[in-house]
VEXSEFI-121305 format. One record per residue: x, y, z of N, C-alpha, C in turn. Coordinates in steps of 0.05 Angstrom, whole numbers, plus 5000, padded with zeros to 4 digits. Each point is the difference from the previous one (the first is absolute). Layout:
! VEXSEFI-121305
XYZXYZXYZ;...
This chain:
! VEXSEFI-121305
350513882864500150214980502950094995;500649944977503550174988499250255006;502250105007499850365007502250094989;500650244991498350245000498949994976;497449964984498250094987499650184990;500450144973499250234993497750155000;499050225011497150064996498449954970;502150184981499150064966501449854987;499249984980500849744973499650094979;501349984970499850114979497749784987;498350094989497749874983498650044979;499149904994497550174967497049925008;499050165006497649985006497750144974;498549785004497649964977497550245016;499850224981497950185020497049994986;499749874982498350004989499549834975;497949924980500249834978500650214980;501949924980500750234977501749894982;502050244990502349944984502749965028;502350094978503150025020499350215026;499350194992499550165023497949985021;499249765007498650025017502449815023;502449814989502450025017501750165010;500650075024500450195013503949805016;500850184996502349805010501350235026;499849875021499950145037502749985010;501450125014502049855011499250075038;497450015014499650135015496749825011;500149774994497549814998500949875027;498049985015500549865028500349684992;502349915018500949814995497449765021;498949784981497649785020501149905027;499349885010500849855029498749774990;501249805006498349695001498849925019;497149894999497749945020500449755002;498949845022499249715006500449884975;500949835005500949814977502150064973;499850314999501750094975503250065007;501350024972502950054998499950244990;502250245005500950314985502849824983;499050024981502449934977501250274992;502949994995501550214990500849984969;498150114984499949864977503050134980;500049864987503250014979498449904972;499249964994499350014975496850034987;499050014983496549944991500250084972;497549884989500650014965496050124988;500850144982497850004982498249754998;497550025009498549784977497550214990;498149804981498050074989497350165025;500549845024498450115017500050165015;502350145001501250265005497750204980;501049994985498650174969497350014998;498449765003497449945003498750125029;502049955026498250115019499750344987;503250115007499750324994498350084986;499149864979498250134968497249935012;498949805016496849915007499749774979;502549894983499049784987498649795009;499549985021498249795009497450035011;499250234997497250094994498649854985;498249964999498349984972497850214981;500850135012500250344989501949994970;501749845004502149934979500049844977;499850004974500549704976502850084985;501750095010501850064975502649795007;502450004989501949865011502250205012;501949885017500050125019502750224994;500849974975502150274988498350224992;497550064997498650204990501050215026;498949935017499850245025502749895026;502349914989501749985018502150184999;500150214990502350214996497850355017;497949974986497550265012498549905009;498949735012497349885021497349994972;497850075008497749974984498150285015;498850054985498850354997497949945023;498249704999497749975011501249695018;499649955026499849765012499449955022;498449855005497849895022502149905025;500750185023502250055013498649745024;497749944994498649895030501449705004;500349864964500449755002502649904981;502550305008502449974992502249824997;500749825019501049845006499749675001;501749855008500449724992497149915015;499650115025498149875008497850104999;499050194991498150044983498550305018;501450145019499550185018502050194999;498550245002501850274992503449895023;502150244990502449965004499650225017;501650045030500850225017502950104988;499450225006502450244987501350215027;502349965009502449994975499849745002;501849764976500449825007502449984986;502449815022502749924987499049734978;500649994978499649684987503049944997;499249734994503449904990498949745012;499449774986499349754996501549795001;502450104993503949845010500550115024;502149755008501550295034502149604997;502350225004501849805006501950225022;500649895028500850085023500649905023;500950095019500749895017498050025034;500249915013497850065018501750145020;499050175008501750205025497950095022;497949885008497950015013497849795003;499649945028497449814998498050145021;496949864993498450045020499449915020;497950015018499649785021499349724985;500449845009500049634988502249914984;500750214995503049834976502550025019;501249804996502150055012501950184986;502650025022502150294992502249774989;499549794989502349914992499350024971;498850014991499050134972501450244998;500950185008501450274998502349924979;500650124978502449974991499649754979;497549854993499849794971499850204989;500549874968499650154974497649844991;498450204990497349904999498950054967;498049874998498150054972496650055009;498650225006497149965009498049914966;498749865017498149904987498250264984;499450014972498050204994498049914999;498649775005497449975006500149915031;497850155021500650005030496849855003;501049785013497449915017499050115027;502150115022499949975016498050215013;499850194983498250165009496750014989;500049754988496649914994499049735022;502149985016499949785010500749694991;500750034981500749794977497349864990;498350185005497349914978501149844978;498749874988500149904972499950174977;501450014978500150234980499050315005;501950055030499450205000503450175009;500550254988502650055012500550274991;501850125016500650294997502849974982;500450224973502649974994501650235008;502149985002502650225009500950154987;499250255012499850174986496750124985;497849965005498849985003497250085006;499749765024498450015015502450185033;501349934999501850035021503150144985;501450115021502250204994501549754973;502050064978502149834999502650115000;501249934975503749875001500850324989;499050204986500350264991501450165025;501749985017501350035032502149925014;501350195010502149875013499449775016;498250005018498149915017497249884990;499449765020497649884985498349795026;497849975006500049765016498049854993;500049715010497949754983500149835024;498149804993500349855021501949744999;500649945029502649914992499949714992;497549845006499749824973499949974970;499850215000499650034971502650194986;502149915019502550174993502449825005;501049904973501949765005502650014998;502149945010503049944998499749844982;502450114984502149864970502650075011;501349784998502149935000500949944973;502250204985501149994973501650214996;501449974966503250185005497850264978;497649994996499050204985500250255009;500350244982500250265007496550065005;500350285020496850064991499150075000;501050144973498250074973498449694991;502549754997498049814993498849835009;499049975022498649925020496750165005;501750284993497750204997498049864986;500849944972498649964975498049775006;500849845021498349855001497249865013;499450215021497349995014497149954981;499550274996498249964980499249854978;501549954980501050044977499649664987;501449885027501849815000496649725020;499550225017498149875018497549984977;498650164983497950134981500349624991;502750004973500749784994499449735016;502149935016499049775010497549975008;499150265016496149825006498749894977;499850244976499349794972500749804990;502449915015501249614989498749885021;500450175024498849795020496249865004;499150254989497149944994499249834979;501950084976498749784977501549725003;501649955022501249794993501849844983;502150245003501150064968502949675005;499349864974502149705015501250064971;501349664975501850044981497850024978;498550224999498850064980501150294976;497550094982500650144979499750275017;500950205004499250275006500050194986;498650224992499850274988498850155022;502750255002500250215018500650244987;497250154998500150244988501850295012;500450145002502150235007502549905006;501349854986501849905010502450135011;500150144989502550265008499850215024;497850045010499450115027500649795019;500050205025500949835021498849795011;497549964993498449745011500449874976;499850044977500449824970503449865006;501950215001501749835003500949835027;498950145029500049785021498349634992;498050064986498549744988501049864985;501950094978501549874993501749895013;501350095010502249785016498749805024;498150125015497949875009499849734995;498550044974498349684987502249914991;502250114995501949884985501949785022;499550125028501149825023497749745001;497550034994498349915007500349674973;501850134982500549754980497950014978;498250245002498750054975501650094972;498149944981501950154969498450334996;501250125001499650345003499050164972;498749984993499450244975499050345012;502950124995500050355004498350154985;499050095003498950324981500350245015;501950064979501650225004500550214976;500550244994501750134979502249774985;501250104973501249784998503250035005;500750235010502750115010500649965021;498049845014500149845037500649804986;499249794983500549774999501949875013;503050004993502149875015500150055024;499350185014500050055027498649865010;497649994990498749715009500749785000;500349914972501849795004501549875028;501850224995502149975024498450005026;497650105015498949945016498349684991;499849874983499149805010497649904971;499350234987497749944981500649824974;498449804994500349864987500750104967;497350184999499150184974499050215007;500550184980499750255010497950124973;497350125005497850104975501050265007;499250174976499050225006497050135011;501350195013497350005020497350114977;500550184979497249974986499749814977;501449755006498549884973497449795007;498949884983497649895000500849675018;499650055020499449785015499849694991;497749984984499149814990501149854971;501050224982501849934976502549925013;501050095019502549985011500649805020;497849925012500249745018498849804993;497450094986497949845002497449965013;499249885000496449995024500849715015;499650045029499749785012503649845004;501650285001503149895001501450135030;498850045009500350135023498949905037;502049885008498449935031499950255017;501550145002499250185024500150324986;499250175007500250304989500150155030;502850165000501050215015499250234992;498150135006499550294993500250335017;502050124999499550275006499250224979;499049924976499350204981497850114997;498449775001496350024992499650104964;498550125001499850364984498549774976;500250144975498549894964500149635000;502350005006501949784997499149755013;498249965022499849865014497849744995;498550134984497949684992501949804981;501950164991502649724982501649875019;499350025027502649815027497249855000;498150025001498049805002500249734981;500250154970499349824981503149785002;502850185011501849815005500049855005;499249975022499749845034498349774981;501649685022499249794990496149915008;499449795000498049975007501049915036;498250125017500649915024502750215010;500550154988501850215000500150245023;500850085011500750155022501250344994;498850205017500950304992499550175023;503150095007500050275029500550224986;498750175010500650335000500150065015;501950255005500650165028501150204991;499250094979500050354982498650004972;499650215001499250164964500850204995;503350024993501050194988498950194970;499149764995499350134969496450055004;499450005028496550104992498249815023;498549965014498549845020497349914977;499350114988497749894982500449874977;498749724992500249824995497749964984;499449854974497849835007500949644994;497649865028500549754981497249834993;501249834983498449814997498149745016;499050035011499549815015500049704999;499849944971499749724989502749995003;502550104990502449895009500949975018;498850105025499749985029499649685003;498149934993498249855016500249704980;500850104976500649784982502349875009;501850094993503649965007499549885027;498450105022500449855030502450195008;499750324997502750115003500150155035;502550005010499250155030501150165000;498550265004500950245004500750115027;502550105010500350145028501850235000;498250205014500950285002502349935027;502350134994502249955030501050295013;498550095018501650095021500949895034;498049935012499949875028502049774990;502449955026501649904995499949755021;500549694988500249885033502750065012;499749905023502650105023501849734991;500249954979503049815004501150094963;498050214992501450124984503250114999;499850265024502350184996502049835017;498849805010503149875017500749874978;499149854981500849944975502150054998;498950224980502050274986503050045024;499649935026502550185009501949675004;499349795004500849654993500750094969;499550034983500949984966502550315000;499950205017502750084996502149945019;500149895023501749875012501249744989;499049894987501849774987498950044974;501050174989500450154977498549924972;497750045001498449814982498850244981;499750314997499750145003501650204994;499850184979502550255004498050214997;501350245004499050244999500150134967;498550195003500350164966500250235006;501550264999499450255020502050184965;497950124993500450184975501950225004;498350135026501250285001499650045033;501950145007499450095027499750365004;498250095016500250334999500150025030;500750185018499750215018496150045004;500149855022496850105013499850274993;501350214999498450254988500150094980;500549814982500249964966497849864997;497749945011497449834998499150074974;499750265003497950054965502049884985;501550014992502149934980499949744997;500449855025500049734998496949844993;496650205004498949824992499150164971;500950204986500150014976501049874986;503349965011501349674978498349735002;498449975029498949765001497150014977;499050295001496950004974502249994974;502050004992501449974977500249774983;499449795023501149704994501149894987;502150175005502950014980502149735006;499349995029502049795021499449704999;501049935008499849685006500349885030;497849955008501249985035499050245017;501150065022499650165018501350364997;498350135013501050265002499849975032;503450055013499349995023500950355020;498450095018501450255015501349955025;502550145004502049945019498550245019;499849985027500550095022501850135009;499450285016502850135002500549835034;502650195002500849835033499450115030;499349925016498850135014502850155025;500050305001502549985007499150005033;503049985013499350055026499950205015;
């Protein structure tokens, strides 16, 4: 064990499901200890995502149909608190979230060794280790369990990896989540030198997928606003739509091999009619709404395969940390704020004004 240890740690703790004010930002939060098998990371960086916003609010209730900017600034008036969360079981309160954690390890438990003390690390936001590594089953960080919203943080120490790289991090931060969300959806559909359309392109999983498939030697079609365009570009996209125009006037029917989706919402029976025959489609959000309707004959006609992605396999996030060590991979990091600038930072993030990441810096832990 590194010593001396601070008792308290500055944090933002989640006290309940709501608006901004149900984050509480502590400087007086007992600092974790790491158990059998886990690491106490000293975290330095963590970033906004969508599931930050969604836990706080109960968007993952099904108490819920709206998309997920309605109630991310004030929560929602009415929501079914029992089956709040990713895994489908009420959330314990307080809880730290923060779904990124880029840090250093300054603590281990019993089984890990102490030579681990002192890597710079990236934890995994999808955690097997505490389901046993069941099959599609897993806790995310921040969560189900404490996360990266902390000076202090601990995970298990498999599931908590050394990178070696000249990245700052803030942008290293950016990439747990965001970055991990992405690749599992290339890695499930089998994404090789085919056609792709990847809807949100400008958020942080839209544009981690871009560059993604774009390593993967696919041809990239963005939908995005049309004032992202070059930015995309420059990350990697072939062509860039606008995100409300008509799908099908604009691509066509049956021009499409794979469909990347974090949007869902009105929009979504026209990625169907895209998609080729024998055509392929992941989701792993619905920004713009969880309800849908589809067709079933285009289902079943086309021969199309649909897969919902969260459960991640375990040679996912080692991936991701192989593609920034030999640099295959860059970071996108918009804006950076002060962990106790949180509301601020995920008001610019419901703005979706940015391109890339909103990431929060960590204060320092003194001695």
């Amino acid at each position: 064990m590194m010593s001396p240890l601070p008792a308290t740690m500055h944090a933002v703790r989640l006290t309940g499901l709501g608006g901004f004010d149900k984050l509480e930002y502590r400087t007086d939060v007992p600092v974790p200890r790491p158990k059998q098998g886990e690491v106490l990371v000293q975290v330095h960086a963590s970033a906004v995502n969508n599931t930050d916003i969604n836990t706080r609010i109960g968007w993952y209730s099904k108490s819920i149909d709206s998309d997920t900017g309605t109630g991310g600034a004030q929560g929602f008036e009415h929501v079914d608190g029992a089956d709040a969360s990713w895994s489908g079981a009420s959330l314990d309160f307080p809880r730290i979230q923060g779904a990124d954690c880029c840090g250093s390890i300054v603590a281990v438990g019993d089984g890990v060794p102490a030579s681990r003390i002192g890597e710079r690390v990236l934890i995994s936001s999808m955690l097997r280790s505490y389901v046993g590594y069941r099959p599609f089953e897993c806790w995310t960080f921040g969560s189900e369990c404490d996360g990266g919203f902390a000076q202090f943080a601990v995970a298990p120490s498999r599931e908590t990896f050394k990178v070696v790289c000249d990245w700052s991090d803030a942008e290293l931060a950016s990439i747990p989540c965001s970055y991990s969300t992405a690749e599992n959806m290339l890695h499930r559909v089998k994404l090789g030198a085919e056609v792709v359309l990847i809807t949100g392109a400008s958020g942080g999983v839209g544009s981690a997928a871009v560059q993604l498939a774009r390593r993967r030697g696919a041809t990239v079609i963005a939908q995005a606003s049309p004032g992202k365009a070059s930015a995309l570009r420059d990350l990697g996209a072939d062509r860039v739509i606008d995100r409300d125009a008509d799908l099908v006037s604009v691509l066509g029917e049956n021009a499409i091999d794979v469909v990347i989706d974090v949007v869902g919402g009105e929009q979504w029976p026209e990625l169907l009619k895209v998609l080729r025959l024998g055509g392929r489609y992941a989701i792993a959000g619905a920004i713009a709404g969880p309800i849908s309707k589809i067709d079933l004959r285009t289902l079943y006609l086309k021969d199309l395969t649909l897969m919902g992605c969260t459960f991640q396999d375990e040679e996912v996030f080692p991936n991701l940390i192989s593609y920034i060590e030999r640099g295959e991979i860059k970071p996108l990091v918009a804006l950076t704020f002060p962990l106790e600038n949180i509301r601020e930072a995920q008001e610019a993030f419901l703005s979706k004004a940015h391109l890339g990441k909103l990431v929060l810096t960590i204060p320092e832990v003194k001695a």
